[in-house]
C-alpha positions in Angstrom: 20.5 108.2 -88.5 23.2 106.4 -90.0 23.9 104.4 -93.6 25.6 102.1 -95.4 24.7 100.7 -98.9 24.5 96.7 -100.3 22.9 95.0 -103.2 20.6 92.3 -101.7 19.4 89.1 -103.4 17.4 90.0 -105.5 20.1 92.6 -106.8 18.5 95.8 -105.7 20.3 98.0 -104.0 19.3 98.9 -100.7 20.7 101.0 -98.3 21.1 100.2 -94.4 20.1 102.8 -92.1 19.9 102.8 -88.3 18.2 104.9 -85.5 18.0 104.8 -81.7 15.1 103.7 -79.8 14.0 105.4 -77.1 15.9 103.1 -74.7 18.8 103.6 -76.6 18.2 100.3 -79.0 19.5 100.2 -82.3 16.7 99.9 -85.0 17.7 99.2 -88.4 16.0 98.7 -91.9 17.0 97.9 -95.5 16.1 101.3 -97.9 14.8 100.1 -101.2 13.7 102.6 -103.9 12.9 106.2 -104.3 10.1 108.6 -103.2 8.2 109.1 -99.8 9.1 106.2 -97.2 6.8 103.4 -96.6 7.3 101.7 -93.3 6.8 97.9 -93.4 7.1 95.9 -90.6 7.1 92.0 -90.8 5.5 88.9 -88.7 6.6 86.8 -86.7 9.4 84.4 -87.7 10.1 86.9 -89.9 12.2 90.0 -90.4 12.8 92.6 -93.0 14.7 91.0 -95.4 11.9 88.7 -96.2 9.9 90.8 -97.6 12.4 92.2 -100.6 10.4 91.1 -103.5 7.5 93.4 -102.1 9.9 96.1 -101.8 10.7 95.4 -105.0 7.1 96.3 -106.9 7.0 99.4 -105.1 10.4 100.7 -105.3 9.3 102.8 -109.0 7.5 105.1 -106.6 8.1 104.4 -102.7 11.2 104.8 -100.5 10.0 101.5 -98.8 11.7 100.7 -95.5 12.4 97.2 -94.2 12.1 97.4 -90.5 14.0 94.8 -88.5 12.2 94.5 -85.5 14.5 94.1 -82.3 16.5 90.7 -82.0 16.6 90.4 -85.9 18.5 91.8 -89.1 20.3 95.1 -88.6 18.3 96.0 -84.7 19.8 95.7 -81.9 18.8 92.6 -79.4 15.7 92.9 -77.5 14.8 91.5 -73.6 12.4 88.7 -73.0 9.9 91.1 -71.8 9.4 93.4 -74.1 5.6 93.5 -75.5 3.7 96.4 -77.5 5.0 99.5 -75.6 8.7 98.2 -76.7 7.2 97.7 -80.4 5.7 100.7 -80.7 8.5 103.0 -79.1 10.5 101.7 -82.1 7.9 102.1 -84.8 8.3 105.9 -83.5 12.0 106.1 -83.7 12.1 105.0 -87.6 8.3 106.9 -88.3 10.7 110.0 -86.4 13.8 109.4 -88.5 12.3 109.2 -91.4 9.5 111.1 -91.6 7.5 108.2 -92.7 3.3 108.3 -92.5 2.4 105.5 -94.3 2.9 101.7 -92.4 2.3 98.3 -93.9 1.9 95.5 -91.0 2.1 91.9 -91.7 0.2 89.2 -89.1 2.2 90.4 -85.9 3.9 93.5 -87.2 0.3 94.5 -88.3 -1.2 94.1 -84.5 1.6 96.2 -83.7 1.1 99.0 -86.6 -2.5 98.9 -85.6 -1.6 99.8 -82.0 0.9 102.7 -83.1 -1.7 104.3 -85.0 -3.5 105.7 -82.2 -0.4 107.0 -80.8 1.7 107.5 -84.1 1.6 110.1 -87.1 0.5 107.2 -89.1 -1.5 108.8 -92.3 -2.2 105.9 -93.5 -2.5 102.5 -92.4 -2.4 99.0 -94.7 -2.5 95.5 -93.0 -2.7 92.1 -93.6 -4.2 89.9 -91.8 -3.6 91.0 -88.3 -4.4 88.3 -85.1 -6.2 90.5 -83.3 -9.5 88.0 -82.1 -8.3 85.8 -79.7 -7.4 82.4 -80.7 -5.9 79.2 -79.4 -2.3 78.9 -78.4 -2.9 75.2 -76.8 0.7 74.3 -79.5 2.5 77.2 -77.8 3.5 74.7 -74.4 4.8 71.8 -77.4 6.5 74.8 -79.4 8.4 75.6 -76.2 9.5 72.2 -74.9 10.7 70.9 -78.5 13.0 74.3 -78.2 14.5 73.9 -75.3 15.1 70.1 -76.4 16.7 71.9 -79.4 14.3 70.4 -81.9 13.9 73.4 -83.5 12.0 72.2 -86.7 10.0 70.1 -84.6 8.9 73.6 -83.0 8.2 75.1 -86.8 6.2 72.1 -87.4 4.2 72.7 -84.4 3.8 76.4 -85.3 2.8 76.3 -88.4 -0.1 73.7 -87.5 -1.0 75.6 -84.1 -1.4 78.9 -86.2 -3.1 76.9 -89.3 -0.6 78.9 -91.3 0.6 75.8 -93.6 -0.1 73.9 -96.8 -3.2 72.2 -95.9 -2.9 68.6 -95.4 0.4 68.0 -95.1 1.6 65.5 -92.3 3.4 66.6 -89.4 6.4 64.8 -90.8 6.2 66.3 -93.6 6.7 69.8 -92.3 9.0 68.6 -89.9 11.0 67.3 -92.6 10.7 70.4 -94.8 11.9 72.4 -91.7 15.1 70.3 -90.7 16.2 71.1 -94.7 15.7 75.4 -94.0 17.4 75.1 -91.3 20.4 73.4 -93.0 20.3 76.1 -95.5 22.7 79.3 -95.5 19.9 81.3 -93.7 19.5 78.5 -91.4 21.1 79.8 -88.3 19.3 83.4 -89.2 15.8 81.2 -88.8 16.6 79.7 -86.3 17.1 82.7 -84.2 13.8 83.8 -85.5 12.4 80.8 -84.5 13.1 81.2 -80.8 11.4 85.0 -80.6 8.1 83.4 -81.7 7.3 83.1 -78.1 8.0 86.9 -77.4 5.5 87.4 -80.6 3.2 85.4 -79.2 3.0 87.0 -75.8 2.9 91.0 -77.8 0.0 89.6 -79.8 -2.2 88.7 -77.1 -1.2 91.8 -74.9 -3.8 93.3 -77.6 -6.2 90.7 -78.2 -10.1 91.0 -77.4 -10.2 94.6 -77.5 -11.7 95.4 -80.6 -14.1 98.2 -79.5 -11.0 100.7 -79.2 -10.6 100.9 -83.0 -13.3 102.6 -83.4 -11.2 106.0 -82.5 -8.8 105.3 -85.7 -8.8 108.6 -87.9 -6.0 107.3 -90.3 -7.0 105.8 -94.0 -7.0 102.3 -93.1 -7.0 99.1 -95.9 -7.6 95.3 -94.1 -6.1 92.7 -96.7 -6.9 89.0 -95.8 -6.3 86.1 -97.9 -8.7 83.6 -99.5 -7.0 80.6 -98.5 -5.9 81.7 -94.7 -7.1 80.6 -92.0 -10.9 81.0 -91.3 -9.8 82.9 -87.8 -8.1 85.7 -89.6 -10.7 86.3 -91.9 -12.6 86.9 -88.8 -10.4 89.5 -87.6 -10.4 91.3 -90.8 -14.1 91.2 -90.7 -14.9 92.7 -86.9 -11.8 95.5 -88.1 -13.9 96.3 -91.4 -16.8 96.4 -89.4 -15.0 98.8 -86.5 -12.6 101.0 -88.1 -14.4 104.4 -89.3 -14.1 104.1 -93.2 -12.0 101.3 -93.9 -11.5 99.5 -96.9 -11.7 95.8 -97.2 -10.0 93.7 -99.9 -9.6 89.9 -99.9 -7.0 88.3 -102.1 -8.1 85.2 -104.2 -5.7 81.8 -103.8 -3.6 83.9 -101.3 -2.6 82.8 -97.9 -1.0 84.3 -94.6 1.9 84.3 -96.3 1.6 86.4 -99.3 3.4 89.1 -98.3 6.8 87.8 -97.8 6.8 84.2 -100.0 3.7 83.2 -101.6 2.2 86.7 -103.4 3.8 89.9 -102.5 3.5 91.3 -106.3 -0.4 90.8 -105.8 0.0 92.7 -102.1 1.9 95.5 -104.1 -0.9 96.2 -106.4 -3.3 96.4 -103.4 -0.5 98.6 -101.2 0.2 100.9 -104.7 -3.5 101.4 -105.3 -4.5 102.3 -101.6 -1.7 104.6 -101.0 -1.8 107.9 -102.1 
């Protein structure tokens, strides 16, 4: 495992470390705070650095470890068919060079943390809101097209409204709009690259779709999170989980949406996180 240390935008300062996959991939995550290591692993669009300010309220007693997933941050680049196996193979390299037993998933990183459990020393197991009911992808053919025209915040636009992951209401536009100004941002060629691995997201999450039943073998602690304002087919999910999962524990957030975890309430995630991990 190697390191490096920087302070990151919010001014903590975290320390890179790497590891090797078992294909020989570089995996890399930012290391924010002190005490046992607490594996989170972020959605799509996404990657570690997102989710800083969470970090952040759990630094005081949690080494908490921002996993880049392949093809973002500080991992290595992945292939355009890698699915779950891929995902889970580097869960297990960090969970290995760490010696971490507690994981925190986020919408796809939490279909994938759900599928390393069975396989993983997870001891115990926190996610939010993870698309695990199938669902309707009828955007994903628009998403794609706009992309390769390289309209890549008409592609947001028709991700966010395919996934009902948005302010409600808002026109197309709108979103469109808001898009095209990220984009022109300083993170703006970041997202955009993160942008264009949606479609590899989208193919891992349904890989594990519709099979529900098989989480009934789960032994770890488990805690499902959903928000009050997501969409009404993620509360679903959380629902037949709660229902499934031998013992879990069930919390929804009020006001909060799919995003809470990375941008809209990741201090109100933290308390949840502190007070279900041991």
């Amino acid at each position: 495992m190697t390191h490096a240390a920087h302070a990151n935008d919010l001014g903590t300062t975290a320390a890179v470390e790497t590891t090797r996959s078992a294909d020989g991939t570089t995996i890399g995550w930012e290391r924010v705070g002190s005490g046992p290591p607490l594996v989170v692993l972020h959605g799509g669009m996404r990657a570690g650095k997102h989710y800083r300010a969470l970090a952040d309220a759990m630094a005081h007693r949690y080494s908490v470890l921002l996993v880049d997933r392949r093809g973002r941050g500080h991992s290595g680049p992945g292939r355009d068919d890698d699915g779950v196996e891929t995902e889970v193979a580097d869960l297990a390299a960090v969970l290995a060079a760490t010696g971490a037993e507690r994981v925190f998933g986020h919408s796809a990183g939490a279909s994938i943390s759900l599928e390393a459990a069975h396989r993983l020393p997870i001891r115990e197991l926190a996610l939010y809101e993870p698309p695990v009911e199938p669902m309707s992808f009828d955007w994903l053919p628009a998403f794609e097209a706009a992309l390769a025209r390289g309209k890549t915040a008409r592609a947001v636009s028709l991700a966010i409204a395919g996934l009902e992951v948005g302010p409600r209401g808002v026109p197309a536009w709108v979103m469109t709009l808001a898009a095209r100004v990220l984009l022109h941002t300083a993170e703006g060629k970041d997202a955009t690259a993160l942008v264009r691995l949606l479609s590899r997201d989208v193919a891992t999450v349904r890989s594990v779709q519709g099979r529900l039943e098989r989480h009934a073998s789960l032994s770890c602690r488990t805690l499902l999170l959903d928000g009050s304002a997501s969409p009404a087919y993620l509360r679903r999910a959380a629902d037949a989980l709660a229902a499934i999962i031998p013992g879990a524990s069930r919390t929804t957030l009020a006001r909060q949406s799919h995003n809470a975890p990375d941008m809209d309430g990741p201090a109100a995630v933290a308390t949840e996180l502190l007070t279900f991990y041991s």
